[in-house]
KOLBABA-531474 format. One record per residue (C-alpha): residue in one letter; x, y, z. Coordinates in steps of 0.1 Angstrom, whole numbers, plus 5000, padded with zeros to 4 digits. Layout:
! residues N
AXYZ
...
END
This chain:
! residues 866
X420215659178
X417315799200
X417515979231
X417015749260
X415715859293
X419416019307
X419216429303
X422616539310
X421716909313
X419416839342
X422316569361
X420716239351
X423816139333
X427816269329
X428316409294
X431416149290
X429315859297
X426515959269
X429416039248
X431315719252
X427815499247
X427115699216
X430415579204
X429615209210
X426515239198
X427815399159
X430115189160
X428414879162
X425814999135
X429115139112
X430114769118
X426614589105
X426514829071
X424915129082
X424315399050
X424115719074
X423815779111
X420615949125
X420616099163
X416616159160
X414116279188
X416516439203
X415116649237
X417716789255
X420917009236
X423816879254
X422416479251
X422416569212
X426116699213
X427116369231
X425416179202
X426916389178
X430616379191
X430315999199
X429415959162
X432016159149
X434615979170
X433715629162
X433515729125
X437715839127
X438215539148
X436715309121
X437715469088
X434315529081
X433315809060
X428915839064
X426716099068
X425816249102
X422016389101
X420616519135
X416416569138
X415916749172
X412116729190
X410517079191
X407017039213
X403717219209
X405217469230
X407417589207
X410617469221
X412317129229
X411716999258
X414217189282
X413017529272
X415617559236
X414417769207
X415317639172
X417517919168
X419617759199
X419317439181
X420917529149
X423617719169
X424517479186
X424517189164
X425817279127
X429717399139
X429617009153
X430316909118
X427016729109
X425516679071
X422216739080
X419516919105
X415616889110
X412716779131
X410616479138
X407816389160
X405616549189
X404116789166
X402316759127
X403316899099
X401817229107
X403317279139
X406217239123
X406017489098
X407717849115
X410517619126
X411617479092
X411217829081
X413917939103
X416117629095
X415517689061
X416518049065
X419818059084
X420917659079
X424117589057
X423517219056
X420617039040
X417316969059
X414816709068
X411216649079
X409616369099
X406216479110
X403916289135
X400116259117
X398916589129
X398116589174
X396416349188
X392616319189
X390816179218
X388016009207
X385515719218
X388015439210
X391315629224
X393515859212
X394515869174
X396316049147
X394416229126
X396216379093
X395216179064
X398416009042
X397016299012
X397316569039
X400816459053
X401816409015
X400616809009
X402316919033
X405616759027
X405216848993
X404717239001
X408217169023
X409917058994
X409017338974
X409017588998
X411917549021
X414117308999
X413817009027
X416316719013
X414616469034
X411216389041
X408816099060
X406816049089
X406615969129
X404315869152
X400615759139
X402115749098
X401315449082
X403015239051
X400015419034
X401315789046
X404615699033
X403715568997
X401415868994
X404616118999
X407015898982
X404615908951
X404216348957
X408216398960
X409816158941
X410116398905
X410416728929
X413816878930
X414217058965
X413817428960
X417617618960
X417817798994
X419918118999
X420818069039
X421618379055
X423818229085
X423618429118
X426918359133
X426018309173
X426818189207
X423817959225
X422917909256
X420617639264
X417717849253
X418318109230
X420618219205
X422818509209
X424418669169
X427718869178
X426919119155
X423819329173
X421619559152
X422519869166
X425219809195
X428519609204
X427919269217
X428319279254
X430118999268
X429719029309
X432719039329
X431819019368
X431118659370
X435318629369
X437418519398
X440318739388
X438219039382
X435519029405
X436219039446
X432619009456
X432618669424
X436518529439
X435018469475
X431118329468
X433418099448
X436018019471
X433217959501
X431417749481
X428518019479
X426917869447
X423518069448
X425618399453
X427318309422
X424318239401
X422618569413
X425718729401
X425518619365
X421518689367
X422319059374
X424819049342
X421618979323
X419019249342
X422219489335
X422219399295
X424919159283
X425018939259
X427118689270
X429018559299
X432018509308
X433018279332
X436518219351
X437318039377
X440718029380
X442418049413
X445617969424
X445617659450
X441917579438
X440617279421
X439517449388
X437817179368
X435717119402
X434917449401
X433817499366
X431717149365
X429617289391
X429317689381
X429317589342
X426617329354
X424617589376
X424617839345
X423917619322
X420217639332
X420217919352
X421118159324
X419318229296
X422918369280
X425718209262
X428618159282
X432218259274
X434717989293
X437718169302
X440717959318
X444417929311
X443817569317
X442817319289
X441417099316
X439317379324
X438017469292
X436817109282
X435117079318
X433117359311
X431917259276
X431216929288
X428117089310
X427017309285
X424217219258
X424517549241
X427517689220
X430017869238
X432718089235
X436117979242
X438418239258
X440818249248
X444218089224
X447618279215
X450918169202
X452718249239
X453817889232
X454117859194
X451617619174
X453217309176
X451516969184
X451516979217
X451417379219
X448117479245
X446817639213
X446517289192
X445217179225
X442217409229
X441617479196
X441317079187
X438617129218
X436917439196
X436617199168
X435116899183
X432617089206
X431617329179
X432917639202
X433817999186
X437018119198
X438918419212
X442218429199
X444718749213
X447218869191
X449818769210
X452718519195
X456518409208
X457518689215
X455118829234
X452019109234
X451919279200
X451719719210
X451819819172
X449019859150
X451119649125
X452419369150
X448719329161
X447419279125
X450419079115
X449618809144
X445418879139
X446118749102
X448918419115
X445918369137
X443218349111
X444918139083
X445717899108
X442117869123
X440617819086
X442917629074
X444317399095
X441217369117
X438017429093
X436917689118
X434617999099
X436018329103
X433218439119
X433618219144
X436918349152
X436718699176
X440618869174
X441219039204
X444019269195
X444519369230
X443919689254
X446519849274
X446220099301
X447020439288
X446720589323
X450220489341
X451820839326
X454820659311
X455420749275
X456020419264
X451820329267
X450820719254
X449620569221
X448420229232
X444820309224
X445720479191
X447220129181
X444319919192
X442020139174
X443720189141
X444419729143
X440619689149
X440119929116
X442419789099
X441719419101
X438119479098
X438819629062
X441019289056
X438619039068
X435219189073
X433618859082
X436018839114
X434818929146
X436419179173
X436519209209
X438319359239
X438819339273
X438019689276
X438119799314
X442319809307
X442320119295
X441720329321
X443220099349
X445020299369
X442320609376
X439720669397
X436120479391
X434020769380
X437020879356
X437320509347
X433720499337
X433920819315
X437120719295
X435820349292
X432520439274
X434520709250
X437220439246
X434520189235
X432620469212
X435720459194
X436420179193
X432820049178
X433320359154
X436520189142
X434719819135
X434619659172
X431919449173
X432019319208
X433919389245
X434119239274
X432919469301
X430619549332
X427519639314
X426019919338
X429220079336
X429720199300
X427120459297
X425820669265
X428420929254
X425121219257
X425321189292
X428921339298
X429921679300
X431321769267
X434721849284
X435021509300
X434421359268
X437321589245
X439521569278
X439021169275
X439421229238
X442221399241
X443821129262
X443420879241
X444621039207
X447721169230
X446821529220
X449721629242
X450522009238
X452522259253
X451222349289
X448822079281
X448721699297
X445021569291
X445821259316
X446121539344
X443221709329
X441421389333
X442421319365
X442021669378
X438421659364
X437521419387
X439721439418
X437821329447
X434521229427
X432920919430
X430120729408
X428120849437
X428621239439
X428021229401
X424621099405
X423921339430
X425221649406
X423221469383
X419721499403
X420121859408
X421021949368
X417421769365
X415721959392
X416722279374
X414722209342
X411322329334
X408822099341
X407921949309
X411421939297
X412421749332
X409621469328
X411021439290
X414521409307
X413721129332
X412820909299
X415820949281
X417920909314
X415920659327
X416220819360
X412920709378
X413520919414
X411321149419
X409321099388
X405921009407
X406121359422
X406921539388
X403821379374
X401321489398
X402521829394
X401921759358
X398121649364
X397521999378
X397922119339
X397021869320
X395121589312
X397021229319
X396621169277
X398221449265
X401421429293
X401321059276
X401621199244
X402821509243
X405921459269
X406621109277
X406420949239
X408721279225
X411321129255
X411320789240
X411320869205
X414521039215
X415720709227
X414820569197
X416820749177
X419920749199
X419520349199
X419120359163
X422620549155
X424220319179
X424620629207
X422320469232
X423320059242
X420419799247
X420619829284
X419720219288
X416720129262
X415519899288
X416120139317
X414220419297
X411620209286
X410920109327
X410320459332
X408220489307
X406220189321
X406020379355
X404520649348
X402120509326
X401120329353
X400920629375
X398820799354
X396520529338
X394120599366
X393620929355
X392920839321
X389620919307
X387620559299
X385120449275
X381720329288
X381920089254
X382719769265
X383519439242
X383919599212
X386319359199
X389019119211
X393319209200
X395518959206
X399319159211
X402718989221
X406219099210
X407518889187
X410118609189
X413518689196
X412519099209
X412019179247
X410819539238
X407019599251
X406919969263
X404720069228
X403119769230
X401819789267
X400720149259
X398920039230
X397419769258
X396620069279
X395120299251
X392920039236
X391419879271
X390620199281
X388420269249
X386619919251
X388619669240
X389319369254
X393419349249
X395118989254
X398919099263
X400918769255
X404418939267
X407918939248
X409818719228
X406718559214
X406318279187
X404118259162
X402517929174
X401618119207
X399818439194
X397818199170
X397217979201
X395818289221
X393918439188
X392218139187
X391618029225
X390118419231
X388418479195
X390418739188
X389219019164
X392719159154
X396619029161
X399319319167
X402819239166
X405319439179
X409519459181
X412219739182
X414819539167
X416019539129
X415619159131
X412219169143
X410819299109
X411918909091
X410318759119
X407118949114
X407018849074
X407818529087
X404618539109
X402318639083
X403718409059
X402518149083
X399418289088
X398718209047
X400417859054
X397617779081
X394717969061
X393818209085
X395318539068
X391218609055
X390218549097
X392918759110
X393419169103
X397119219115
X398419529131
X402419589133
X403819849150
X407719879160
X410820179158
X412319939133
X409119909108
X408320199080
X404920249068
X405920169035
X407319849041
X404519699060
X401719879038
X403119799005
X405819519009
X404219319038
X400919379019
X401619238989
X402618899001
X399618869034
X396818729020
X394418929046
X394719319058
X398119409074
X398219789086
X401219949104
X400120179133
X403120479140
X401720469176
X399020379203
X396720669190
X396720539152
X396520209167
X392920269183
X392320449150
X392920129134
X391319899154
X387820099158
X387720059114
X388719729117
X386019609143
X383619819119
X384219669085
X384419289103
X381219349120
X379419549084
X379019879101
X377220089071
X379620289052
X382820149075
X386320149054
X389120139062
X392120369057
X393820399020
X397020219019
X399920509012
X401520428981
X405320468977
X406120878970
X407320858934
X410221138928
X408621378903
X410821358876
X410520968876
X406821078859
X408321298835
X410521068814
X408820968786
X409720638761
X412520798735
X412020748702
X413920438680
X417120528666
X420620448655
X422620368682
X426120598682
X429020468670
X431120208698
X433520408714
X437220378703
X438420248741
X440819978749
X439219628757
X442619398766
X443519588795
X443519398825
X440519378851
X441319478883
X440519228912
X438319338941
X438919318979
X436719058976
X433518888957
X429518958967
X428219188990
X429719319027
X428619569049
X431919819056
X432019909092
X434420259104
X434220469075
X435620809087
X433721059085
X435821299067
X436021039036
X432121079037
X430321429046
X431421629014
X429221369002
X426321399019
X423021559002
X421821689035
X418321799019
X417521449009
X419121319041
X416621509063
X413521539042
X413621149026
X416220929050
X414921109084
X411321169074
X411021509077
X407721659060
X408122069055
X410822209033
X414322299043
X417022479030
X418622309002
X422222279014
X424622409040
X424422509071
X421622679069
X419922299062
X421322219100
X420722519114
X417122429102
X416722089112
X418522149145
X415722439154
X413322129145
X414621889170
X416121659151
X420021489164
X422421789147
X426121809154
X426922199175
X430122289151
X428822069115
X429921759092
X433221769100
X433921949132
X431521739149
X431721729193
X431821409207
X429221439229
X426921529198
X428021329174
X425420989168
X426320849139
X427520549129
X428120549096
X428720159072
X428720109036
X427019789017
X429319748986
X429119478963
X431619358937
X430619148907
X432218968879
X431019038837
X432318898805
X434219188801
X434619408834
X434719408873
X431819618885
X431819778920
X428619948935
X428120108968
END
């Protein structure tokens, strides 16, 4: 079943109509004998969920029990036709239920390549291939395909053995010949065992969006909701659609993840509504949408508009679970459009306020999801509910307490579960500038605890390091219900910001920063991302010092801070991005300044951010750095894929490729880049430089080394970048006596050299212990990650010398344990709690501390690592 000329996403078509055909259609082939059914070529995300579902349906209403395989069209572009990645693809498609996923046509084999990789990477189900003979070649006699049947045949082969492919033939311009030839390669191959690491997701359209973030709480937009948002409610209810759109647009400048979308509105046609706001988003944002209604009616008209995967918000037991209960109802609608879903922990008798109610329901919840329904845990996000704690009544005093200690709790019971919030609950009730402060220390909790996501307005949760320290213990204070005698930290609270406003903060603010010493004000302005008055502060700068050293000196020492505040989870993705625009102004400012070489076209880089990252602030200074000595620097942008930055290498002749990414996720896709560099044989043409907060030295110089068939170098910043690249122009172009820099080996801990082979002898006698008593059983089997370890359980444990010298790469000697170690690394700069391990301030304290524990099964014993 192809993918005729209707795109739904774009209007050609209703969803219900497609759907409907698509049931005809398998029907009629289930009817004439059909072994499987195939939706192939498929262009546009929500066509190939019409296909899907109108497959599925005609298979219950026959009986019929055959495979469902799904082959989407990914262009030279890099994406399907409407702009989806593969990762959107797969995220979309798999929860539908079908037996198998790959690609055919518009590209070759080659094209091909970084896309199967992914699929075989993240893909539960099996995978196929159905290549076109290579892009067509205009010659004298027309266009033709030019891969030969032994070169389709290699490279289906190399699939097969490479990324397990189940499935394998040919498209456009493959003859019977192609086909025998790769029949003959693969028919003795067994398909190589894959290990799919699953990245559990929304989709929009375009991209994919994982709940779990590297570093962060997934971020799930709340201002595009008619019963939160005044300025949302009336674009809506006078029709302005635009105003609408904009709305959701500045949700993704501000930095969420996801969006969630209500329009429901007493005395308002809500399924008119949602068909045309769920329509407008659908291709307006490049973020997954969250469909929040009360209404079933609702719900399915949103998902009917959307080609991505979204988020269904939300299902409870307020009615019970019968049959006819609105929780069969949507969750049937989960299952057959693939959608995760919000369930509260509320049941028949109503909103659960213990920790124990709201684990008790969280767990009725998830056993009847997986079992009854087939849905994954982690598709399923528990909310287990926020309640304002500001009202003064003593009944809702330890309402956070609760929500806390269930999020804990159930993340310790089912790890693979996500959690969420509505999280602006809290603090209804108090002014907005208190609201602000107790909602960002509420969340810092909260994530502390195991949250992984909240539904919030983005700009308004800010980093806990930019509080006073008493707001943050008096918001503390008010959520632990550290009543005392004399002692009522909801007045404090209140009291501490009587009369303030988000405004006079700012203001109090700019002066605190006007106060500083130069130097440390500049620094300041990058880790607040506060851009007003910067221009001025740099000109006074130029007066001292040259525009380099304010570059590197000042401005990089502000973002490396940022760096490691993102990295323990103390900074979210949003005030990165604010920083790093700072950064990119006065760069900018200053570049004129900059001292330039008189060496022009000493070589050609080619540098983009790769796929999936929209970090660039190292990579544009590296642009910056390296123009300005010579170079001639081809900036691709963010969120690159491999196909592109070859495309450009080759278009512009490049010399060198640098990839860059903050993200933890970005390092994978870099080994996946230069894995296809060696696939296409031009690892020996292209040197590679990476560069990135997430990357180590000795991961790229020894790990990424040893499987890159060509030189790949890791550069710590701009300056060891232009290092790099002049030694790399000079070896490429035989400069006498040019080398390039010794790769670092791994530091091997001296007493690793010392142990010497011992000599043979007779093993001791076996131990007179008990072997029949019985083996403990684990929480559970393989390997987790355990989230909101507390940190008196872990900081008597801490070896502080080798958690400063080896973990945080400092190079002198310290102290070797005590406080005299902190006291040390604190005079260094490096992020140090004011009162210690266990006595440490909120506003100081960064980190976020998870276990990786695995549990495995022997003949004789349970064994249990951490």
């Amino acid at each position: 079943m192809g993918p005729g000329t209707k795109l739904p996403t774009l209007g050609h078509a209703p969803y219900t109509t497609l759907r409907d055909a698509y049931q005809a259609n398998a029907e009629g082939m289930i009817a004439g004998g059909a072994d499987a059914l195939l939706v192939e070529t498929t262009q546009d995300l929500l066509q190939t969920k019409a296909a899907i579902i109108g497959a599925r349906r005609a298979l219950d209403a026959t009986g019929a029990n055959l495979p469902v395989i799904c082959s989407v069209t990914v262009e030279t572009t890099g994406t399907m036709l409407l702009g989806s990645e593969i990762g959107a693809a797969l995220t979309a498609l798999e929860p539908l239920g079908i037996d198998m996923i790959g690609l055919n046509c518009a590209t070759g084999p080659a094209e091909m390549s970084e896309h199967l990789r992914h699929l075989a990477r993240h893909s539960r189900i099996p995978l196929s291939c159905m290549p076109n003979a290579g892009l067509p070649v205009l010659g004298k006699d027309g266009a033709h395909y030019p891969l030969t049947p032994g070169e389709l045949a290699d490279a289906q082969e190399t699939f097969v053995r490479e990324y397990g492919l189940s499935l394998v033939g040919g498209c456009c311009g493959t003859t019977p010949e192609h086909l025998r030839q790769v029949v003959e390669r693969v028919r003795e191959l067994t398909p190589t065992e894959r290990t799919p690491r699953p990245e559990p997701g929304a989709a929009s359209l375009y991209q994919t969006v994982p709940f779990r973030q590297d570093t962060s709480y997934l971020a799930i937009g709340e201002r595009t909701n008619a019963n939160g948002s005044k300025k949302f409610r009336e674009a809506m209810l006078e029709g302005r659609w635009d105003d609408c759109v904009e709305m959701a647009r500045e949700q993704i400048r501000e930095g969420a993840h996801l969006l969630d979308l209500c329009v429901d509105y007493v005395g308002r046609d809500g399924v008119a509504d949602m068909e045309e706001l769920a329509g407008r988003f659908a291709t307006a944002s490049t973020l997954p949408i969250v469909l929040d209604s009360t209404e079933v009616d609702v719900i399915r008209a949103g998902l009917e508009k959307l080609g991505g995967r979204a988020v269904i918000n939300s299902v409870n037991y307020e009615d019970g679970d019968g049959p006819e209960s609105r929780f069969a109802k949507v969750t049937r609608l989960a299952q057959e459009h693939g959608a995760a879903l919000i369930a509260l922990t509320i049941d028949e008798e109503g909103q659960a306020r213990t920790p124990e109610k709201k684990v008790e329901i969280a767990e009725r919840l998830i056993a009847d999801l997986t079992g009854n329904y087939g849905i994954h845990e982690s598709d399923i996000l528990i909310d287990t509910l926020t309640f304002t704690i500001c009202t003064g009544q003593e009944e809702s005093r330890k309402d956070g307490i609760a929500t806390i200690e269930a999020i804990r709790e159930l993340k310790r019971r089912h790890p693979d579960v996500q959690t969420t919030l509505g999280l602006s609950n809290i603090s209804f009730g108090l002014n907005p500038a208190a609201r602000i402060v107790l909602n960002s220390v509420f969340l810092d909790e909260c994530v502390k605890a195991g949250l992984d996501s909240a539904i919030v307005h983005a700009s308004k949760i800010l980093p806990i390091a930019r509080f006073e320290e008493e707001q943050v213990k008096t918001a503390l204070d008010l959520i632990y219900d550290r009543r005392a005698e004399g002692y009522d930290p909801l007045q404090k609270l209140m009291g501490l910001f009587e009369g303030a406003t988000a405004k006079s903060l700012k203001a109090g603010k700019a002066e605190e920063l006007a106060a500083l010493p130069l130097e440390e004000r500049l620094k300041r302005r990058i880790i607040d991302g506060e851009r007003n008055g910067l221009e001025a502060d740099l000109d006074e700068a130029l007066q001292e010092r040259p525009a380099l050293d304010i570059v590197n000196e000042t401005l990089l020492d502000g973002m490396k801070v940022v760096g490691e505040l993102f990295g323990s989870g103390q900074m979210q993705l949003p005030f990165v991005l604010q920083s790093a625009e700072v950064m990119k102004t006065a760069v900018a400012h200053l570049e004129p300044h900059m001292e330039k070489s008189d060496d022009e076209g000493k070589g050609t880089i080619v540098l983009a951010t790769v796929r999936g990252d929209v970090h660039d602030i190292g990579k544009n200074l590296v642009d910056i750095i390296l123009s300005n000595n010579g170079y001639n620097v081809v900036n691709l942008g963010i969120k690159q894929p491999v196909s592109a930055i070859l495309e450009a290498a080759e278009e512009h002749g490049a010399d060198v490729i640098g990839m860059s990414g903050l993200l933890v996720k970005s390092t994978v896709i870099m080994k996946e880049n230069l894995e296809e560099l060696n696939q296409r044989k031009l690892a020996a043409r292209f040197p590679v430089i990476l560069g990135g907060a997430a990357l180590t030295r000795a991961y790229v110089e020894q790990d990424l080394h040893e499987i890159y068939e060509g030189e790949v170098r890791y550069a710590r910043d701009a300056f060891e970048g232009l290092r790099l690249m002049d030694a790399l122009i000079a070896v490429k172009r035989g400069v006498p006596g040019a080398t390039l820099p010794e790769l670092r080996q791994r530091r091997v801990p001296q007493r690793a050299a010392q142990v010497r082979e011992p000599e043979p002898e007779e093993g001791p006698a076996r131990s007179d212990v008990a072997t029949d008593n019985p083996v403990p059983t684990p929480p559970f089997w393989g390997t987790r990650v355990v989230k909101g370890i507390q940190q008196a359980d872990y900081a008597s444990w801490l070896d502080e010398g080798a958690l400063f010298k080896g973990q945080w790469g400092s190079s002198r000697p310290a102290p070797a344990r005590g406080p005299a170690t902190r006291n040390w690394w604190r005079a260094r700069g490096g992020p140090g709690c004011a009162a210690g391990w266990t006595g440490c301030t909120p506003r100081t304290c960064w980190r976020r501390p998870s276990s990786t524990a695995t549990s495995r099964a022997s003949p004789r014993a349970t064994t249990w690592s951490c």
